[in-house]
C-alpha positions in Angstrom: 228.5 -9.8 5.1 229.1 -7.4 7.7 231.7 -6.8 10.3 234.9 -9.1 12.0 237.2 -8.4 14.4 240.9 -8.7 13.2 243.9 -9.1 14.8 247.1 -9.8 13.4 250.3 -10.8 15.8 253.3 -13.6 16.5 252.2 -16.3 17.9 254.9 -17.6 20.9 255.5 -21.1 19.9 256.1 -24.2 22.1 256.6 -25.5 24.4 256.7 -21.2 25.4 253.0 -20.6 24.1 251.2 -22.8 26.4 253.2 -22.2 29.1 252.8 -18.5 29.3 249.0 -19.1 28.5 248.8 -21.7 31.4 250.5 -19.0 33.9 248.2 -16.5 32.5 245.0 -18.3 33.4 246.7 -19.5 37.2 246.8 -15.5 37.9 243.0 -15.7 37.3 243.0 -13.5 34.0 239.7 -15.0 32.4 240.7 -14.2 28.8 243.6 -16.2 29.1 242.4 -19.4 27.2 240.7 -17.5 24.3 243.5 -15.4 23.5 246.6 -17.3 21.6 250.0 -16.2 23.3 251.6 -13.5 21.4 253.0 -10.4 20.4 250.5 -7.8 18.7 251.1 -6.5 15.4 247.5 -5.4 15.0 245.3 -5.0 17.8 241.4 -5.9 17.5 240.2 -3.6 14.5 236.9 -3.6 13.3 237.1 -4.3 9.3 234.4 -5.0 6.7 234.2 -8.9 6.2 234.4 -8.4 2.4 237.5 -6.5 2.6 239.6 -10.2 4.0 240.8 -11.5 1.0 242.5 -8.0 0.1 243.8 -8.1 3.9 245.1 -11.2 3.0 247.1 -10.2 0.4 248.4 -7.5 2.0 249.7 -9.4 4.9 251.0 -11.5 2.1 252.6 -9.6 0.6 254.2 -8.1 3.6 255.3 -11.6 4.4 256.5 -12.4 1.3 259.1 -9.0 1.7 260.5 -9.9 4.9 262.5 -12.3 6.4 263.0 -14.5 9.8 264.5 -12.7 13.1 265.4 -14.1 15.8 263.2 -13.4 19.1 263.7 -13.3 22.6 261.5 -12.5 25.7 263.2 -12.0 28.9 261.8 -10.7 32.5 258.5 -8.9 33.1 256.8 -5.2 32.6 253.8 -3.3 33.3 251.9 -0.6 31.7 250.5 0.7 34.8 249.2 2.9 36.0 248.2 3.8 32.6 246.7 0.3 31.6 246.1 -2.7 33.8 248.7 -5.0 31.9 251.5 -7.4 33.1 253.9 -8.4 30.1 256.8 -10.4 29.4 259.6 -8.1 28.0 260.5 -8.6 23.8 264.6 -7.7 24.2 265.5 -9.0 21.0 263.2 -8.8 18.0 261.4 -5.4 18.7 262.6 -3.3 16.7 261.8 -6.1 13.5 258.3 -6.3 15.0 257.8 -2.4 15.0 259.1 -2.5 11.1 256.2 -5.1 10.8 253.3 -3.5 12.4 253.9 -0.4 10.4 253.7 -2.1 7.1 250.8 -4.0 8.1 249.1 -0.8 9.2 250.7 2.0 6.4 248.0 4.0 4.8 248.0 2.4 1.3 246.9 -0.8 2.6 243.6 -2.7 3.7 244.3 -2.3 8.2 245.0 1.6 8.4 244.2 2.1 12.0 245.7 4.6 14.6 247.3 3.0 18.2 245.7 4.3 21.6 249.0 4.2 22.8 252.7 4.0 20.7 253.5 0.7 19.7 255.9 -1.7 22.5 256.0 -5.4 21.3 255.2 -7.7 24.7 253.6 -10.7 25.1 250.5 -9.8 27.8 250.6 -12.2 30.8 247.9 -10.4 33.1 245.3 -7.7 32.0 242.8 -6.4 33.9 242.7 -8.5 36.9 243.3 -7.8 40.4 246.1 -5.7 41.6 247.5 -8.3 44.0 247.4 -10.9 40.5 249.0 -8.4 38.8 252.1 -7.9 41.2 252.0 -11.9 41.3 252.5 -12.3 37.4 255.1 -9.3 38.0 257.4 -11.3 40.5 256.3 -14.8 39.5 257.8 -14.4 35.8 260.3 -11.9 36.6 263.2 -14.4 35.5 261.3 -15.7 32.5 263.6 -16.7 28.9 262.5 -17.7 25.6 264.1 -17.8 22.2 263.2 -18.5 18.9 263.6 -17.8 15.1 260.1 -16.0 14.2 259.7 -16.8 10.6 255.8 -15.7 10.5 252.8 -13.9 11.6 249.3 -14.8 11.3 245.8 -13.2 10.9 243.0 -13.9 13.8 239.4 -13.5 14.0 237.3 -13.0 17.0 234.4 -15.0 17.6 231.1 -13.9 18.8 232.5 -16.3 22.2 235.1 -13.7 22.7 237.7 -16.4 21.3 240.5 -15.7 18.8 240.8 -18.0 16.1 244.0 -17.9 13.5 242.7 -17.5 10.1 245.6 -17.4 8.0 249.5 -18.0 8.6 251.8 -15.9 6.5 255.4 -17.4 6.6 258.4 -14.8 5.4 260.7 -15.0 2.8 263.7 -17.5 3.0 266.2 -14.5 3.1 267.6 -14.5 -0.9 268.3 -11.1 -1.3 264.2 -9.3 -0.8 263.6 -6.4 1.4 263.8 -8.2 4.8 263.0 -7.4 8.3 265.9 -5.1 9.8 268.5 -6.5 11.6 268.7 -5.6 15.4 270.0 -1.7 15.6 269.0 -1.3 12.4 266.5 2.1 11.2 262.6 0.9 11.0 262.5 3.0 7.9 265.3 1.6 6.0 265.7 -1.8 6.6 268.7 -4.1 6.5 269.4 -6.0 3.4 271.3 -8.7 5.2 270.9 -11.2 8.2 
């Protein structure tokens, strides 16, 4: 069966996603339409084909043990000079997403995989493009807002056109009483039992 790529994230939903994907591909960032707008739980990992439907139930069950937070993006960053990236800022929701991505990558599970760099939820809005592009996207969004209740994440597959596709959603639990997502200010290792 051989080898996919895998990514697993949040997708930012509309009218946000497209509008942040449209500003993306205006600062001349040619990945920008093949690359849903979202915040990285995963980043592209290499995983046997045959191993998916035991990913899948993992994420599932991930899923199925947390619970909806809400999510706000506000203003821009950058990771350089260490990496040519322009991001919009997560100020409320990253510490539920950091909870996430270290379930979805613990060592019992299918997507054990260690992080070039530590893990900073953001929502990439320029990568590797021209300096002067980047400082646009910088100024440009600076005063960007968006808001939302995340109630899932979703599994994505690379194409051999570079593309990511969404395989699977996985939608969290309705919040009656399971081991949820923890609440802003909350520990990552012991998360909140209540909204």
């Amino acid at each position: 069966m051989g080898t996919v790529t895998l990514g697993v994230s949040i997708a930012v939903p509309e009218p946000y996603g497209s509008l942040l994907q449209e500003r993306r591909a205006s600062f001349g960032d040619p990945a920008a339409y093949g690359i849903p707008t979202h915040v990285t739980l995963v980043p592209p990992t290499e995983a046997e084909a045959a191993d998916l439907p035991a990913i899948q139930a993992h994420l599932a069950q991930i899923a199925a043990g947390s619970r909806p937070f809400p999510m706000r993006l506000s203003g821009t960053g950058t990771f350089r000079p260490i990496s040519p990236v322009v991001f919009v800022q997560v100020v409320e929701g990253a510490s539920a997403c950091a909870w996430l991505q270290k379930r979805v990558r613990d060592a019992s599970g299918p997507l054990v995989r260690e992080l070039q760099f530590p893990y900073h939820p953001h929502v990439t809005v320029a990568h590797d493009i021209t300096e002067q592009a980047m400082d646009r996207a910088y100024k440009e969004l600076s005063d960007y807002e968006a808001a939302w209740t995340c109630a899932s994440f979703a599994l994505y597959e690379q194409g051999p056109d570079s593309v990511w596709r969404k395989i699977n959603e996985f939608p969290f639990d309705s919040g009656d009483g399971a081991a949820a997502v923890p609440a802003q200010g909350s520990s990552m290792d012991e998360p909140s039992l209540h909204p």
